[in-house]
Structures are given as structure tokens and as C-alpha cells.
C-alpha positions as CSV (number, residue, x, y, z in Angstrom):
1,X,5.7,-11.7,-29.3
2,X,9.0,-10.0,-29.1
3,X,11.5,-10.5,-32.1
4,X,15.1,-11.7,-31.0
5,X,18.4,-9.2,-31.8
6,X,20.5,-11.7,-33.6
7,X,23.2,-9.0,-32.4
8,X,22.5,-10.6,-29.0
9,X,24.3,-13.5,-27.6
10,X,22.1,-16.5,-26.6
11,X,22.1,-17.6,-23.0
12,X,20.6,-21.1,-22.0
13,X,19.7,-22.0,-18.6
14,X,18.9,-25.6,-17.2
15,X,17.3,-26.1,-13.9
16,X,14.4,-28.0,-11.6
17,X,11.1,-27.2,-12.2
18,X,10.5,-27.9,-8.6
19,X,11.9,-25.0,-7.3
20,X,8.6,-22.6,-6.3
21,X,8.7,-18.9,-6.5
22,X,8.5,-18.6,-2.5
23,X,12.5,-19.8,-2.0
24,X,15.6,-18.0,-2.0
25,X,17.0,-19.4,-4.9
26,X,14.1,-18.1,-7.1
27,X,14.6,-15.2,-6.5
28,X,18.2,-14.9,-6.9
29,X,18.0,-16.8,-10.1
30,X,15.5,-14.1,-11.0
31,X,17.7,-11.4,-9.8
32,X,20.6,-12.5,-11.5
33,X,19.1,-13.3,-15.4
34,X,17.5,-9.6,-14.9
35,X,21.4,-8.6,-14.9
36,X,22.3,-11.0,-17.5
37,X,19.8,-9.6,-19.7
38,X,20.8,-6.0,-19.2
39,X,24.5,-6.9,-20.0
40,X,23.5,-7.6,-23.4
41,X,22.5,-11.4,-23.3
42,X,18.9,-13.1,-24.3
43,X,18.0,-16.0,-23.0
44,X,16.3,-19.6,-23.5
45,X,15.1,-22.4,-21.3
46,X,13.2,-25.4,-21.3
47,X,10.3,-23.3,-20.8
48,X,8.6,-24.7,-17.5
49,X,8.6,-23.9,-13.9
50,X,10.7,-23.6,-10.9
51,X,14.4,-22.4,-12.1
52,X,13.4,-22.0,-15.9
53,X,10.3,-19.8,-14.8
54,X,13.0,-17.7,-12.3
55,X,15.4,-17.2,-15.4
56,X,12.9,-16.4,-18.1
57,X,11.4,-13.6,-15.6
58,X,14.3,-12.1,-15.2
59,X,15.8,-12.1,-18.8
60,X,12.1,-10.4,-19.5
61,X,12.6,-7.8,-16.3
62,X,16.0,-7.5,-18.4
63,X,14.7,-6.2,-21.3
64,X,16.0,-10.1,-23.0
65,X,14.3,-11.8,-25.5
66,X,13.4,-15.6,-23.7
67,X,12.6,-18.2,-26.2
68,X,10.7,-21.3,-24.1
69,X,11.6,-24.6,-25.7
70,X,8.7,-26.1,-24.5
71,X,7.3,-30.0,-24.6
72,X,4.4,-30.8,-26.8
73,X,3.3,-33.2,-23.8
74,X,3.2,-30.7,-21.7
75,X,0.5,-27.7,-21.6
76,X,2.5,-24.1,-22.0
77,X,2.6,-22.7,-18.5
78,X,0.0,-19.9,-17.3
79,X,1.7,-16.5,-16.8
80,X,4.9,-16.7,-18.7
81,X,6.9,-14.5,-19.7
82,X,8.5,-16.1,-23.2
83,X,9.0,-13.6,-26.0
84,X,8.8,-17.1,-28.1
85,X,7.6,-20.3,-27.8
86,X,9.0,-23.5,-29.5
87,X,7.0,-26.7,-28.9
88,X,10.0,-29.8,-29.2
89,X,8.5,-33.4,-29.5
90,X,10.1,-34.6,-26.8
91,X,13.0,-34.5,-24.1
92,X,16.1,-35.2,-26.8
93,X,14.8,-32.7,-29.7
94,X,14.7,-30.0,-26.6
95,X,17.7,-30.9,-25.2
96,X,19.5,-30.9,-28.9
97,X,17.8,-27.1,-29.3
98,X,18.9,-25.8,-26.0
99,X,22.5,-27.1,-26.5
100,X,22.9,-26.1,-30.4
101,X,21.6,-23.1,-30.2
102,X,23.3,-21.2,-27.5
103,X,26.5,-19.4,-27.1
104,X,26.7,-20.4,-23.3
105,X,24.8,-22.2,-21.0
106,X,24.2,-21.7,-17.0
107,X,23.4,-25.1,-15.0
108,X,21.0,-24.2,-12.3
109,X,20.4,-26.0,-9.0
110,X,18.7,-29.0,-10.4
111,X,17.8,-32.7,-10.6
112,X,18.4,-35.8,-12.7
113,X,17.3,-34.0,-15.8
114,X,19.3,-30.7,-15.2
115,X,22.3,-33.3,-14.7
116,X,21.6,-34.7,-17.6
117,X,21.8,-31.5,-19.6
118,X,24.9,-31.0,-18.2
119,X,26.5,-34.1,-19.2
120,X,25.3,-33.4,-22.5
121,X,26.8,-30.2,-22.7
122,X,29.8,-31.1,-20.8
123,X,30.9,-33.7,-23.1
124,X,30.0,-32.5,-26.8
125,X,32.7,-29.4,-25.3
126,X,35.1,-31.8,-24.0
127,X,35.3,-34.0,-27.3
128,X,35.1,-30.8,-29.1
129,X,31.9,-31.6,-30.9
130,X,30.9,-28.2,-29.8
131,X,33.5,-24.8,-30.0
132,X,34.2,-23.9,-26.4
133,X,32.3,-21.3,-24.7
134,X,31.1,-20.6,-21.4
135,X,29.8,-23.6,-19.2
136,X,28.6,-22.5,-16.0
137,X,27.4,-24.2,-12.6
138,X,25.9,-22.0,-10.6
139,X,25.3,-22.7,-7.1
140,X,27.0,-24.6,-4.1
141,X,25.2,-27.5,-5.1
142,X,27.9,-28.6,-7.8
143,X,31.2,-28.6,-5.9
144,X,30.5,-31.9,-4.0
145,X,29.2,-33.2,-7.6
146,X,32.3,-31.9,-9.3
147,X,34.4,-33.1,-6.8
148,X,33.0,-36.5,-7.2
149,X,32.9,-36.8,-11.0
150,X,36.2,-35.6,-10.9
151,X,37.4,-38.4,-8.6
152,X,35.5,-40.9,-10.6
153,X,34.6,-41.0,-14.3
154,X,36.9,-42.1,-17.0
155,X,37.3,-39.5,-19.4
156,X,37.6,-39.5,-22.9
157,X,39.1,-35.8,-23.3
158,X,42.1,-34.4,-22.1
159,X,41.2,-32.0,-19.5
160,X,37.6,-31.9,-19.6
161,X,37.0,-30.4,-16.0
162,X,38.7,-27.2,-17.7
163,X,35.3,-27.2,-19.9
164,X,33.7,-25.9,-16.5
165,X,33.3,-23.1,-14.3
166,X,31.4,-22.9,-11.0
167,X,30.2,-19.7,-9.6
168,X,29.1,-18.7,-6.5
169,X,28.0,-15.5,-7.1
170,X,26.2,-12.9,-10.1
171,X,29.4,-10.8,-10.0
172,X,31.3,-14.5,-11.3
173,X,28.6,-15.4,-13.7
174,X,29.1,-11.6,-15.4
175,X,32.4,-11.5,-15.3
176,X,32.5,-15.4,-17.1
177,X,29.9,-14.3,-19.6
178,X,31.8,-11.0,-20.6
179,X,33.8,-10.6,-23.5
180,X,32.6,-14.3,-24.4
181,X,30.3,-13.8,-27.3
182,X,32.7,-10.6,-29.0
């Protein structure tokens, strides 16, 4: 296994597992972790298919360490491409990982559980449990979700949607990521 450069920033990706390797999306998740990676960022998932597979490929392609956080319920996928495996005991422990131990975090197209993540996230940044640092939704997907939430919820924290940034392109996700982790 490949030993992580602490000299690198940490990038964490949530996302469905549903999402086979076949569909667009796949493929420009890959695409677009490949050119994470070789901007100078590693990565880390929840270590399973669909949009965590697509990520960890491409941080590898990249030249990124990928550290799977990976459920002890769960056999460890066939053909991945981890640098490092962590098993977590269940769903909370790998959330708690994946949130504490990155310096930014990209929100996939996703489900209940990648929403979930993001709430997570979302709102130990907003009540400043966590330092800020780069929050991203990636995908069209999110706007209508946004746009929602931000209608809806009652917030505890003073401008919270501020915490957030959708992009709809690799060229935004760079750009957001550079010069964060300095």
C-alpha cells in the first residue's frame, strides 16, 4: 500500500453507490478526481461503489493517495484502487472519519445517505464546530435541493448557505479547492 504525503491536503468525497461505471457521471467523477489528484490533493471516500469507486479511480489515475473508510459489514470491494483501507464499525464512526479528517469535502450526486453526509458536514461548519473550508456540491442535482432547504429549514447559524458552494463544472471545483489548504 501506498503511504500518504501529509504535505498533501485531504479531499473527501460522498456519493451513491448506485451509480455503475457505464453512466456519464462516472466517468466525469472519474475524470475530474484524476485532476484533483494531480493538483496536489489525496483523497478519501466511504470506500464502496458507484460515485466512491469513480473518485477513488481517479485520485489513483492522479497519482493521490485514496484511503477507503470501509464498513466492517460489508465485504472490501473486488478491484479497488485504495492506497489504504480503514474498516469503521459502522455508518456514524465512518461518517465521524470522513468529516474529521478532511480539509474539504465534495458532495456527489447521491441519495439519502450522501444527504446525510452533507447535513453533517453542513452543520458542524455552520455552528462552527468545524473551521471553514471548502464544502462542495457537485452536480445539478443540488440547486433544486438547495433551493428548497433554503426556503425551508430553520437555521441555527447566521448564514449557513454561505458554508456551500455548488459547481457545475471541474474548472469550479479547482478553482474552489485552490489556495484552500496553503
Amino acid at each position: 500500500m501506498k503511504t500518504e504525503s501529509t504535505a498533501r491536503p485531504r479531499l473527501a468525497a460522498f456519493g451513491s453507490s448506485r451509480i455503475g461505471e457505464g453512466e456519464p457521471v462516472y466517468r466525469d467523477v472519474a475524470a475530474l478526481s484524476k485532476s484533483i489528484a494531480q493538483s496536489g490533493w489525496n483523497g478519501m471516500t466511504g470506500g464502496h461503489q458507484g460515485m466512491m469507486a469513480a473518485f477513488s479511480e481517479g485520485i489513483h489515475a492522479g497519482g493521490g493517495h485514496i484511503r477507503g473508510i470501509t464498513l466492517e459489514r460489508f465485504p472490501t470491494p473486488p478491484n479497488n484502487t485504495f492506497s489504504e483501507e480503514v474498516r469503521a464499525a459502522d455508518f456514524f464512526d465512518r461518517m465521524g472519519r470522513m468529516i474529521e479528517q478532511s480539509d474539504a469535502w465534495l458532495v456527489l450526486p447521491g441519495g439519502l445517505g450522501t444527504l446525510a453526509e452533507l447535513a453533517m458536514t453542513w452543520d458542524l461548519i455552520a455552528i462552527r464546530v468545524l473551521e471553514p473550508r471548502p464544502l462542495l456540491l457537485y452536480g445539478g442535482m443540488w440547486e433544486p435541493v438547495v433551493e428548497i432547504l433554503r426556503e425551508q429549514l430553520i437555521l441555527s447559524a447566521d448564514r449557513a448557505f454561505d458554508s456551500i458552494r455548488i459547481c457545475h463544472s471541474h474548472a469550479e471545483v479547482l478553482q474552489a479547492l485552490s489556495g484552500s489548504h496553503e
